[in-house]
C-alpha positions in Angstrom: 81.8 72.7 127.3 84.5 71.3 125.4 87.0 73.7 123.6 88.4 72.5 120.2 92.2 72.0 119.5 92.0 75.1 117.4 89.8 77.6 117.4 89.6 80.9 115.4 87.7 84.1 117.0 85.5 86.2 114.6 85.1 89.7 115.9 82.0 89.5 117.7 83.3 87.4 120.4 86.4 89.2 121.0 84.0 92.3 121.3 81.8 90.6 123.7 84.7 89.7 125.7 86.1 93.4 125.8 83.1 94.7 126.7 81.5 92.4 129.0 78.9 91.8 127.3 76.6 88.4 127.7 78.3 85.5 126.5 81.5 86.8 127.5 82.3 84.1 130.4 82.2 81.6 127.9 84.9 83.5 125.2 86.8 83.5 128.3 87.5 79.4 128.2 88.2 79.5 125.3 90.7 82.2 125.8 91.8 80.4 128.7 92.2 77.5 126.5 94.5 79.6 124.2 96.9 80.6 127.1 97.4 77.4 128.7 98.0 75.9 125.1 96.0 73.4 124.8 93.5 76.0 122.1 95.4 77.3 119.1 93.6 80.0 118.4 93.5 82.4 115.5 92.2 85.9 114.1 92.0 87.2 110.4 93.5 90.7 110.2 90.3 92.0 109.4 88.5 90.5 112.4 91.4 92.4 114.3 90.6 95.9 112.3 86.7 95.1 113.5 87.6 94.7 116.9 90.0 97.5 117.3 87.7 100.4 115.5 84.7 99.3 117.6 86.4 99.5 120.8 88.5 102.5 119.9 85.2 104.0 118.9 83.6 103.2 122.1 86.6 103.9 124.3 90.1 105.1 122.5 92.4 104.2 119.9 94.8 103.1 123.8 92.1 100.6 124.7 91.7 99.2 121.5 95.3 98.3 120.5 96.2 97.3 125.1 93.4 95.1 124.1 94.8 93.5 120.7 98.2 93.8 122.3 96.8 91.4 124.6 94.8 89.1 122.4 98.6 88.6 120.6 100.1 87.9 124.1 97.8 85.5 125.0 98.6 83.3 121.7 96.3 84.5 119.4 97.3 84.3 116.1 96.9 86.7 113.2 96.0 85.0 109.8 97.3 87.4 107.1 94.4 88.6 104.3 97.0 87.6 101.7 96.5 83.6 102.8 92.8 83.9 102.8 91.2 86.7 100.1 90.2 84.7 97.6 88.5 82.2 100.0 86.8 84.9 101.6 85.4 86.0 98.5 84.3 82.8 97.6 82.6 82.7 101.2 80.8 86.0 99.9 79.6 84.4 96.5 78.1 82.0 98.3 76.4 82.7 101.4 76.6 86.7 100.8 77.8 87.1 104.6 79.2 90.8 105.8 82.8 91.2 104.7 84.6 90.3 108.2 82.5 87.3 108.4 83.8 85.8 105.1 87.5 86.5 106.1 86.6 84.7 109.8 85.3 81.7 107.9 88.3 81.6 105.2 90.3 81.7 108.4 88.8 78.7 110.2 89.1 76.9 106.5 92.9 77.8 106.0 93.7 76.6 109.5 91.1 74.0 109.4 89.7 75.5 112.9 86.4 75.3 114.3 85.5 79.5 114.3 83.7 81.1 117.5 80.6 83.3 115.9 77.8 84.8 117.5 74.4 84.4 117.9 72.7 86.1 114.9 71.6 84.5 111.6 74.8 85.5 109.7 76.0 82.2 109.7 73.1 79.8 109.9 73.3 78.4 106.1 77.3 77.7 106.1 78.2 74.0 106.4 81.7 74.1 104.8 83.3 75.2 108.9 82.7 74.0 111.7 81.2 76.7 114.3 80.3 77.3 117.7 78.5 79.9 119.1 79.1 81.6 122.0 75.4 83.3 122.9 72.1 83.1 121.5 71.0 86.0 119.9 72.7 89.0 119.6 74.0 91.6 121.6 
């Protein structure tokens, strides 16, 4: 596998990776990648809102945020909604994709970043980023 020179993370990734779930070994080179700098990598705000309510719901509210605290340690990078709303809802307009999803792929554009997605569907008609995917299927 060959990580990109930038990469962002949609949520589901960054989920898997928390939780261990399959797939994770491989969002963990392209962490890697991120640490060691060779990766820039990048998360919208509301990816990071996804991640830390799932987890907090799952664990606590501490686990959550030791794990974002981390994420921003490592050298991930948090893309504001203010440089990325209007893409997003353009992303929405046209492909209809879940919220979050529209602000990880107005993310990837703004930083002109391949984006790490999951396995599902949700992103099987965009063309206008490039993606990778970490699993088949989903969780």
């Amino acid at each position: 596998m060959v990580v990109p020179d930038s990469v962002v993370f949609d949520a589901e990734p960054l989920i898997a990776h928390a939780d261990d779930e399959p797939g994770s070994d491989v969002v963990e080179e392209y962490l890697d990648a991120v640490a060691v700098e060779d990766t820039a990598g990048y998360a919208s705000c509301v990816n990071l809102a996804e991640i830390r309510y799932t987890i907090a719901r799952k664990y606590d509210r501490t686990t959550a945020d030791e794990y974002l605290d981390w994420l921003t340690d490592l050298g991930i990078e948090t893309v504001e909604v203010v440089d990325s709303w209007q893409e997003a809802s353009e992303y929405i307009l046209r492909y209809n994709p879940a919220l979050g999803d529209s602000f990880a792929l107005a993310t990837a554009e703004k930083v002109e970043a391949t984006l790490l997605v999951g396995g599902d569907d949700d992103y099987d008609e965009v063309s206008d980023v490039p993606l990778e995917r970490f699993r088949d299927g989903s969780a």
